[in-house]
C-alpha positions in Angstrom: 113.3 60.3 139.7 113.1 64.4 139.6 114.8 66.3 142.3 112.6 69.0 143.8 113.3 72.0 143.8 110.9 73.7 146.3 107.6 72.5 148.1 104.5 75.3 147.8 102.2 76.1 150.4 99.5 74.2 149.5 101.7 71.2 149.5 102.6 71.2 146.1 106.3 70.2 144.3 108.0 72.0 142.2 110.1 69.8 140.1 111.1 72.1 137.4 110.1 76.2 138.6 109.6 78.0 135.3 112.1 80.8 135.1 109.5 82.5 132.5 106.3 83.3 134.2 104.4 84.0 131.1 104.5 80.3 129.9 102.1 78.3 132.1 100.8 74.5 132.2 101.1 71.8 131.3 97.0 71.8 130.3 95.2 68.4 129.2 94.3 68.4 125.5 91.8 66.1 124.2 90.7 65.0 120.5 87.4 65.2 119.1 86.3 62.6 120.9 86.9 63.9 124.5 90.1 61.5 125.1 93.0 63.0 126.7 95.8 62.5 124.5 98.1 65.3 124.9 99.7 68.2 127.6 100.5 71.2 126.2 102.0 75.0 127.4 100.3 78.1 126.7 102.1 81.4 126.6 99.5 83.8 128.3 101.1 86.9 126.3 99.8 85.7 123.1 98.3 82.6 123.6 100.5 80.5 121.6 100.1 76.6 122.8 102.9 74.1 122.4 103.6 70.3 123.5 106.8 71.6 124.6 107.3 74.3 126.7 110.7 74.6 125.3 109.0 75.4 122.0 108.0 78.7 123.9 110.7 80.4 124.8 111.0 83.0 122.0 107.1 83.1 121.0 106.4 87.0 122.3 
């Protein structure tokens, strides 16, 4: 169980509010064959993509 941090307006959660508001997601990735089988984080600086949006952090 997550503890929220804040509720949007549009009724969103918040679990975990990115303190880095160039990394973004998490985004659906899918194989070759159109099944879902990853989430990923993209930095929108310089587009680097990660599983982890740790991974991020020092990118740009």
């Amino acid at each position: 169980m997550a503890a929220v941090e804040n509720a949007t307006d549009d009724g969103t959660l918040n679990a975990f509010p990115s303190e880095d508001d160039r990394i973004n997601g998490p985004y659906t990735g899918y194989d070759m064959y159109g099944t879902a089988d990853h989430t990923y984080w993209k930095c929108e600086n310089c587009g680097a993509e990660a599983t982890r949006k740790g991974a991020l952090t020092d990118c740009c």
